[in-house]
N, C-alpha and C positions, 0 to 999 in steps of 0.2 A: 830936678830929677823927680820923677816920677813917686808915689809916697806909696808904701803898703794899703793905706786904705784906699786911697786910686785904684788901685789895682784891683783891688777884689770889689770897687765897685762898678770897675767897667767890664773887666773879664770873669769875674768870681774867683780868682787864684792869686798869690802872689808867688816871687822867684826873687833871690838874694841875685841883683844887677851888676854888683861888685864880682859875680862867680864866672861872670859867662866870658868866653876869648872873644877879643876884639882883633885878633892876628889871623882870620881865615882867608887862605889865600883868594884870589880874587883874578878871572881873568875875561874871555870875548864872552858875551852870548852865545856866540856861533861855538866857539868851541867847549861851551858847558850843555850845551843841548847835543852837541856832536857824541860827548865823555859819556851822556847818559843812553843814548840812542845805540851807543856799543855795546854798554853791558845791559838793555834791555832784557835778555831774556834773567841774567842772576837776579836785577832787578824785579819782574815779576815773581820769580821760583821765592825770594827771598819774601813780597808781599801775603804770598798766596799761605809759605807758611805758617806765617801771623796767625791767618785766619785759621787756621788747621786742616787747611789743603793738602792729603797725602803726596800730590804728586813731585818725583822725582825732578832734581834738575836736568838730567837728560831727556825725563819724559818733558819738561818744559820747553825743551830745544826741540824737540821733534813735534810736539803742536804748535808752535809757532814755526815751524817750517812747514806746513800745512796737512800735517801729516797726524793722522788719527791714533788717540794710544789706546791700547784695548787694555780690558778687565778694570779698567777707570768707571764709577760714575759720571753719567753726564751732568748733574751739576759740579762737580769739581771741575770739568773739563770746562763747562762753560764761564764758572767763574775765571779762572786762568787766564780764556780767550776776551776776559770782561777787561781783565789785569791789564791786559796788552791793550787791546783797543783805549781805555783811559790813558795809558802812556803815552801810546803815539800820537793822540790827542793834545795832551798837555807838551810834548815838546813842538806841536805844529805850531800852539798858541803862543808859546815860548818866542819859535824862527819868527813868528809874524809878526811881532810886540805887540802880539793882541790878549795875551795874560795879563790880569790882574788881580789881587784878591778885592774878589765882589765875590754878592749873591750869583749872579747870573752864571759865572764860571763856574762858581762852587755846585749848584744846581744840575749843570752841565756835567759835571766830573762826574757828581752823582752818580746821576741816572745810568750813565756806561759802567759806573762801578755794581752798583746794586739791585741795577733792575730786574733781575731773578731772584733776588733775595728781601730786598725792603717790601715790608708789607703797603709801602707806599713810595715813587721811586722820585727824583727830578723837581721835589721844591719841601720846603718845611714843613714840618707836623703842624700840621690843624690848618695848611693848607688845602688838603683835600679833604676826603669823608672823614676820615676817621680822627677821633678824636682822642687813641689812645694814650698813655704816658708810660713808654716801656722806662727801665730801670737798667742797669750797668751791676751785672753781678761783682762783687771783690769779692767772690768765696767763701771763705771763713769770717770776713768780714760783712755779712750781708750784702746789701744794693743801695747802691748809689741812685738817688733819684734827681732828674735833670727839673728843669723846669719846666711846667707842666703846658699838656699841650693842648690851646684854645685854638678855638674855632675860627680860621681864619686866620691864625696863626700871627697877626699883629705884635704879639708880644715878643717872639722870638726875630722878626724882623727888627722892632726895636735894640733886641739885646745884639742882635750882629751889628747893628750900625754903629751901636754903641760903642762897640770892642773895637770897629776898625777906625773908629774915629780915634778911640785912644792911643792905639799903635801907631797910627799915621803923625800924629803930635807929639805924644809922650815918649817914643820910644825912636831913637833916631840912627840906629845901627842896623841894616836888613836882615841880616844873621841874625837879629836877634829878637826881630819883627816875625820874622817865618818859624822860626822855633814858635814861639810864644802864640803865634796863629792856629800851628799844630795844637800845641794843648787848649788852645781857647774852644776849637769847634770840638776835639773832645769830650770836652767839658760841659759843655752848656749840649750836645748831642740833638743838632737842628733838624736832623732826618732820622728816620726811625732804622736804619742800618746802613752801614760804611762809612759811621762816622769817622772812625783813626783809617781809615781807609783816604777818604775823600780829602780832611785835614793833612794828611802827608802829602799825598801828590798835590794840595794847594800850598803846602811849605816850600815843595823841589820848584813849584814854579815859583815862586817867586826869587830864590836862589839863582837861580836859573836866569831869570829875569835880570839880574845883578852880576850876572858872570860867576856866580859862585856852582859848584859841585852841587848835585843834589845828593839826599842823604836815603842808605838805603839801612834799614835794620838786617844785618845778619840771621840767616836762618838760625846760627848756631848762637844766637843772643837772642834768641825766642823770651826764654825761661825768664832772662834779667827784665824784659821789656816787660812782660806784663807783671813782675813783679815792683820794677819801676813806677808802673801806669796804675796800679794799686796803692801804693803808695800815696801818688799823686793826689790821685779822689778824696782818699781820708783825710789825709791833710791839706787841701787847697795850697800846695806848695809845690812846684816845678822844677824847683831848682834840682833835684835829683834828675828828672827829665832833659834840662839842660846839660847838663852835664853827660850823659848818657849819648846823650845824641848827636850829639862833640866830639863824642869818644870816637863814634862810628863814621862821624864824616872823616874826622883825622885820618884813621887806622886805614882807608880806603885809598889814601894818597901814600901809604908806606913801599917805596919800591915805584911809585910812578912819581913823585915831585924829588929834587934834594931837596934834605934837612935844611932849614932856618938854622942861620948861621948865627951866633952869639954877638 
């Protein structure tokens, strides 16, 4: 099993292994890309509010039915329409088995997430010009500072391969691969915007990939998440995260699976 120092030397975090459920249900591809492809739109409404995207979920149902909502910004509108486009992206990649967690996917997902908003879109910091090193506010907690961003970006290539080499060996349940993915590229924050953005729809794919449910964060679990994800930073410890995010996949099957019978 995997050791605490492992951990925070391949990904920088560790997570109590003994905490996470090894009982998520499990069924086709076809029909976990199908589950997600339905609620699409709560799906986005529910991403976009993360971000603190005003828009309604009606108004979300009416731009994605192509249909323009007024008294909106058009960067919220465009992020929204960013939302959707990455989605249907990622369940194509999904139907095709052509998902994987890689760079190139991760890059991919990117660019459709953030290319209005990253001051750099579609590959790693210190891949292109700039060579800034943004920081991850906790608020009262000051900023969380990632690792820093060189020129050519060699080191943060290193630190992904690193992290996926340890998950593909060290860790041998996919549920718990795909959590732990999430918080990995939050963590270490490879692009200069959409990181928990781009780390989640790289989690649902691979869930996804495994026949499992993708997992959406609840608009109305806004407040928990990012006080979860705060948490997380200061203490390089997930396990709170795991659990949280457990919670949401569970809760989302209440009324559509029967209960697990004793």
């Amino acid at each position: 099993m995997a050791t605490s120092k492992a951990m925070l030397g391949a990904l920088g975090f560790v997570w109590d292994r003994s905490a996470v459920r090894r009982d998520i249900p499990r069924f086709s591809i076809e029909r976990a890309v199908w589950r997600f492809h339905r609620s699409l739109p709560e799906y986005v409404w529910d991403a976009a509010v993360l971000e603190g995207n005003p828009f309604t979920y009606p108004e979300v149902q009416t731009l994605l039915d192509g249909i323009t909502v007024g008294g909106r910004k058009i960067s919220d509108e465009r992020q929204v329409l960013n939302l959707a486009e990455a989605a249907n992206e990622l369940a194509q990649l999904v139907r095709t088995h052509e998902f994987r967690l890689s760079k190139e996917i991760s890059d991919r997902l990117q660019f459709l997430l953030a290319r209005d908003e990253a001051l750099e879109s579609g590959h790693f910091r210190g891949e292109g010009r700039e060579t800034l090193t943004p920081g991850v506010s906790l608020g009262q907690h000051g900023r969380y500072l990632p690792p820093a961003t060189e020129r050519g970006g060699e080191n943060l290539r290193r630190i992904f391969s690193q992290g996926l080499e340890f998950l593909s060996t060290e860790i041998d349940a996919e549920f718990e691969q795909a959590i732990s993915y999430f918080l990995f590229g939050s963590f270490q924050q490879f692009y200069y915007d959409g990181n928990k953005r781009t780390a989640r729809y790289m989690m649902n794919g691979h869930l996804m990939s495994q026949g499992m449910d993708s997992i959406s964060v609840p608009a109305a679990r806004r407040n928990e998440f990012n006080t979860e994800m705060v948490d997380f930073f200061r203490r390089k410890d997930g396990t709170g995260m795991f659990g949280f995010l457990t919670s949401c996949r569970l809760a989302a099957d209440e009324g559509v699976l029967p209960p697990i019978s004793d």
